[in-house]
N, C-alpha and C positions, 0 to 999 in steps of 0.2 A: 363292341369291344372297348373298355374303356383306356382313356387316353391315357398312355405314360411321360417322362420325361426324365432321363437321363442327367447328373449333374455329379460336379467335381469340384469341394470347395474347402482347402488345406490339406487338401490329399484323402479326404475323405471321399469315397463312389460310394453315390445309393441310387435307385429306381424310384420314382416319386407316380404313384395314381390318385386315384380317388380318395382311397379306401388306407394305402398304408404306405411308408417309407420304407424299402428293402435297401438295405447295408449290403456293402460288397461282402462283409462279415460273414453272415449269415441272418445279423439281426434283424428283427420288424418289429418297428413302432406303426402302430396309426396314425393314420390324420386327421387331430384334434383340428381343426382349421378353423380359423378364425379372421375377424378383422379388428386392426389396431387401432388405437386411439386417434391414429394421423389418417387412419384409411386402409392402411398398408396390409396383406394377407400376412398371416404368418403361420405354423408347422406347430405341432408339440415337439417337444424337446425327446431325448432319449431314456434320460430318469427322471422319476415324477417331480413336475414340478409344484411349487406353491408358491406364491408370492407377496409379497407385504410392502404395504406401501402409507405409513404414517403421515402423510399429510394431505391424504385426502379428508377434504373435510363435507364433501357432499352425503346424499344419503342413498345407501343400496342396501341388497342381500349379499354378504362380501360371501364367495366361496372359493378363494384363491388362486382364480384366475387370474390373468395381466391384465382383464378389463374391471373384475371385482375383486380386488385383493383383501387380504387381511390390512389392518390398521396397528394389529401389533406382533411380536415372532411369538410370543407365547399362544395365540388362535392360528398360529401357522403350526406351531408342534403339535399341539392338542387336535388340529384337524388328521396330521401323520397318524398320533397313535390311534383315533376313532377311525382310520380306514385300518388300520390292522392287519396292512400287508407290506411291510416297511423290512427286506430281510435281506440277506448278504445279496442275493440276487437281483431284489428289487432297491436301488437307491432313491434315497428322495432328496432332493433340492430346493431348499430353503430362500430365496433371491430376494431381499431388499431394496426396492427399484430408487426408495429419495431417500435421500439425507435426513440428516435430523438427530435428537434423542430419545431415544426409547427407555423411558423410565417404566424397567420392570427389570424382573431379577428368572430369565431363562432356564426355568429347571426340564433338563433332559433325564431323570429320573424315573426311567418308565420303562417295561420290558419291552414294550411295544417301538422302542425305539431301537434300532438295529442297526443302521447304514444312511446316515445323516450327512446333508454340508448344507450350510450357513455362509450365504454371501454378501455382501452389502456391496454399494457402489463405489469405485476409488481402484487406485493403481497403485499403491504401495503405501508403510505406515505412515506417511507424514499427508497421505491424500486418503484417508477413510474417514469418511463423512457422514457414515451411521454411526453412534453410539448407542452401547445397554449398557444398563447400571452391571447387569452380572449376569455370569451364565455359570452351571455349578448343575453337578450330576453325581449325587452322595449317597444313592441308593436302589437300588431295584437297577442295575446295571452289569450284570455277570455277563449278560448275553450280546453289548453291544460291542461290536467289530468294527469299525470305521465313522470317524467322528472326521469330519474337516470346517474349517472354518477357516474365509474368506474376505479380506479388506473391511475388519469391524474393527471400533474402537471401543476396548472393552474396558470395563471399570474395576470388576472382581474376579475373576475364574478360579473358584473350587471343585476341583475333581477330587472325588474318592471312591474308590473300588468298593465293593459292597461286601464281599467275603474271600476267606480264603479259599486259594486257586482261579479266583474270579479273573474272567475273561478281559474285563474293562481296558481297552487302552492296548491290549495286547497283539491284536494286527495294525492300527493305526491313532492316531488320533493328532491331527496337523494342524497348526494355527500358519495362514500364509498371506504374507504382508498386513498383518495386523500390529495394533496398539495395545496393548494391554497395561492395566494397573497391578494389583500386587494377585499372584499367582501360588496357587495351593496344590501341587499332583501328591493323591498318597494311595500307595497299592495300587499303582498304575503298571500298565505292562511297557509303551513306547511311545509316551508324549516329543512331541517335536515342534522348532519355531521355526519357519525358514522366513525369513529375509522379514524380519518381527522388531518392533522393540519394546523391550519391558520395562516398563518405568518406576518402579519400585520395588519390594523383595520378593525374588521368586524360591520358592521351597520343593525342593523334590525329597519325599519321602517315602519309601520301600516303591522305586521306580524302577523298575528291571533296565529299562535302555531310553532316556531321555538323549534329549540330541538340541543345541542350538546351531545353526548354519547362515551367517553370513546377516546375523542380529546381534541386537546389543540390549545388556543390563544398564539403567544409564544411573542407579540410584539403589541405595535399600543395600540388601543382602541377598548371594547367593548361599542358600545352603541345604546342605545335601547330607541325607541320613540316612540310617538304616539301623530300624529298629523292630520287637518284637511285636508282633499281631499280622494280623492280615497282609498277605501279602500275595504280590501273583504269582501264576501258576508258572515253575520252572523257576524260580524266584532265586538269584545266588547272593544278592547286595546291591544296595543302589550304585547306580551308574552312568554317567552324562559326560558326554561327548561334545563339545564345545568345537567350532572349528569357522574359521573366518569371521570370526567375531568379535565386538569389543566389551566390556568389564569392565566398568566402572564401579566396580561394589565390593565390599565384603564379603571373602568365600568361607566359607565355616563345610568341613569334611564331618562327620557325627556317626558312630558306629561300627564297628568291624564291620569288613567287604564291602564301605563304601568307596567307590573310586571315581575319580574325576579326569577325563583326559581331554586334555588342551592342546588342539593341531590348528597352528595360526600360519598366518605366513604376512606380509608387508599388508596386506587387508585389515588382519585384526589382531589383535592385542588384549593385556590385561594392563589395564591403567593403573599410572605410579604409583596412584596416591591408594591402589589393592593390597588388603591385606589376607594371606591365604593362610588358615591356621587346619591343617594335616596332622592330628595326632595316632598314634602307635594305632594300629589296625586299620586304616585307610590309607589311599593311595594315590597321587597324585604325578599324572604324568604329561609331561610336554612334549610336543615332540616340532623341531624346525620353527619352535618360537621366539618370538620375541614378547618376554615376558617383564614386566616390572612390576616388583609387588613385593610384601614381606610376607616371608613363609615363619610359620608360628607353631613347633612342636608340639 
């Protein structure tokens, strides 16, 4: 009878044998088992992992393991969509184990990509220690449902939905404690920053429900449109919800049923030197703020 072992660790109970992890859940993973670089055994994870690790500089067979990782996230994606079983049910996780810069431009453009996160190392935007030039997914994406990314510092990010009614964006797609440079969402369903900072202009364009929380614009221009072509599916006007955050930019409103709602409280604000210009067909609402800024008919 093979041995088991019982264990409880942040409230999570599973059954641990030879052979598999049982979750009090219901769930069963296998036991990919292995040994770490220090000695140490360790477990597979619960969604697939893959991992990358750009400063090794020895020589192997990288196949995404924690002992042979990829060298860059781009042989990390392309290994996701050649397995070809990347789907709402199965997620896969992307993990950046060193710091560094990643000079390449991360295209998630692929049907075969489905239910993705991207992590790098660090605790929040001023401690992410991976950088990529860019990450941008502008076509062959109706089908992807859950996009996350984790502690990266990022240089470009262009998202664009690929046709109308297109799914892109429209269950998730979350950037958390991340950097980012100047930012493109167009024909997105529900881009989001939580605890992010953008450091140049970020543009949302036919966005069904963007959302900033408890991040800041620190530079550039925000602005926010809604205009004709592609857009997603249930689609009424661009829409971004702003809330414990700060503003330091330029808001420009563009398009009939664009609307912008700003819910601050002593956390965050729209700084003095903001100028909001809201013309006839757009809509601009505050609610319990404190706001300084010039509003521009």
């Amino acid at each position: 009878m093979a041995t088991t072992t019982d264990f409880n660790v942040g409230g999570i109970t599973a059954n641990v044998n030879a052979q598999s992890i049982n979750f009090a859940d219901g769930t069963v993973q296998s036991t990919a088992a292995g040994v770490g670089p220090n000695g140490s055994q360790f477990l597979a994870v619960r969604s697939k992992a893959v991992f990358v690790d750009g400063s090794r500089s020895d020589t192997y067979v990288a196949d995404g393991t924690v002992l042979k990782p990829f060298k860059t996230i781009t042989a990390a994606v392309n290994q996701v969509i050649a397995n070809g079983d990347n789907t709402p049910a199965v997620p896969y996780c992307i993990t950046v184990l060193a710091p560094g810069v990643y000079h390449e431009t991360v295209d998630l453009g692929n049907a075969a990509i489905v239910n993705l996160s991207i992590e790098g190392p660090g605790t929040g935007p001023g401690s992410c220690s991976a950088a990529v030039d860019a990450i941008q997914s502008i076509a062959n994406n109706d089908q992807q449902s859950f996009l996350c990314f984790k502690n990266l510092n990022i240089g470009t990010l262009t998202m664009t939905g690929a046709s109308n009614g297109t799914n892109f964006g429209s269950s998730d797609c979350t950037f958390l404690f991340c950097q980012v440079g100047s930012v493109v969402f167009t024909n997105c369903g529900s881009p989001g920053f939580v605890t992010c900072k953008l450091i140049s202009t970020a543009s949302f364009i036919n966005v069904g429900s963007g959302y900033l929380e408890a991040s800041s614009i620190e530079s550039g221009a925000l602005l926010l449109t809604t205009q004709a072509g592609n857009t997603p599916a249930g689609f009424g006007g661009t829409f971004v919800l702003i809330e414990n955050s700060r503003v330091s930019a330029n808001i420009t409103l563009m398009g009939s049923g664009t609307e912008l709602e700003a819910l601050f409280s002593t956390l965050g604000k729209l700084d003095g030197s903001t100028t909001i210009t809201s013309p006839a067909g757009t809509t601009l609402v505050t609610k319990a703020s404190y706001v300084k800024g010039t509003f521009v008919a």
